[in-house]
N, C-alpha and C positions, 0 to 999 in steps of 0.2 A: 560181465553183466552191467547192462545201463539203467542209471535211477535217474528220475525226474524230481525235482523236489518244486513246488508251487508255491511262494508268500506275497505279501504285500510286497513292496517295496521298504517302507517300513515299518518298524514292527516295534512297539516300547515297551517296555512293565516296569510295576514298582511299586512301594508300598505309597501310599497317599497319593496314587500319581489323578487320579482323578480331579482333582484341588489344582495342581501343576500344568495341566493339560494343553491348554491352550496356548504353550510357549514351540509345545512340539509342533502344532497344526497350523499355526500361522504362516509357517512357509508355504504352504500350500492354498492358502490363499484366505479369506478372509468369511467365506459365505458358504455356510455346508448344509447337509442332513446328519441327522441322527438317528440309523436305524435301528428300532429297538421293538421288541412284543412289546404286549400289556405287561408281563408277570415283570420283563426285564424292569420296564418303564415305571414302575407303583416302586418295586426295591431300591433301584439307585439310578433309575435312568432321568429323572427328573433331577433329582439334586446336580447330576454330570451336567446336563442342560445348562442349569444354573450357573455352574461354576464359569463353562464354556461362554457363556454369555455374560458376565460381568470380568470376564477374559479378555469381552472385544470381540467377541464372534459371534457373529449371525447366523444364527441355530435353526433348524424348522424341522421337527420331530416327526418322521414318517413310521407308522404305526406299519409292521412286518406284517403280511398275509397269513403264513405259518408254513406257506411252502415254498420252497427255492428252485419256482415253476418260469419258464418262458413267458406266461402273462406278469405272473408276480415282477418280473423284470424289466419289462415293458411298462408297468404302471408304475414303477420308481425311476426308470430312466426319463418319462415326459415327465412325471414331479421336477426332478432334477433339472432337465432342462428348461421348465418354465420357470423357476426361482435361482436360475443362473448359479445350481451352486458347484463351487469349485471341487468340491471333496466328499466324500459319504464316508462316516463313521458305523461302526457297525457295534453295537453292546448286545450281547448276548450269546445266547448257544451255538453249537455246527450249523442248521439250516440258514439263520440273520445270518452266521458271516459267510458262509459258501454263497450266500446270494451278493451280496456286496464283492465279493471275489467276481463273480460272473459281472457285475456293473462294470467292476475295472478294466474288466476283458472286454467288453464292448464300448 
């Protein structure tokens, strides 16, 4: 039997890491997204921002569609591509991060 297993590249956890965050991401360069719903974005997606950006990172919060459709895709990849960012972050549930999965693939 053959298994495929799918991840990031990589992949952190940890208790406070939110606070720490931005030591991991800087290798990857300096200018991201942050994809996150409303619900994520009002609980803790705003303070992460925060953190991320008095980290030294240039943050620009793209607000998730709610599906992790082919257009949804296409509307965060020309975001991305016109704000030159390096990296997309993904906060939240299965569908924000299966869609950030599918960016990386493309």
């Amino acid at each position: 039997m053959t298994t495929a297993f799918a991840s990031p590249s990589t992949y952190v956890q940890g208790k406070d890491l939110l606070k720490t965050a931005s030591k991991y991401i800087k290798p990857f360069g300096d200018h991201g997204i942050l994809l996150t719903d409303d619900i994520v974005w009002g609980l803790v997606g705003q303070r992460f921002y925060d953190y991320l950006t008095k980290g030294g990172l240039k943050i620009e919060h793209v607000q998730f569609g709610g599906e992790s459709s082919p257009e949804e895709i296409d509307r965060i990849k020309e975001i991305a591509a016109k704000s030159d960012a390096q990296f997309v972050i993904s906060l939240g549930g299965g569908k924000t991060n299966d869609t950030t999965k599918r960016l990386a693939i493309n």
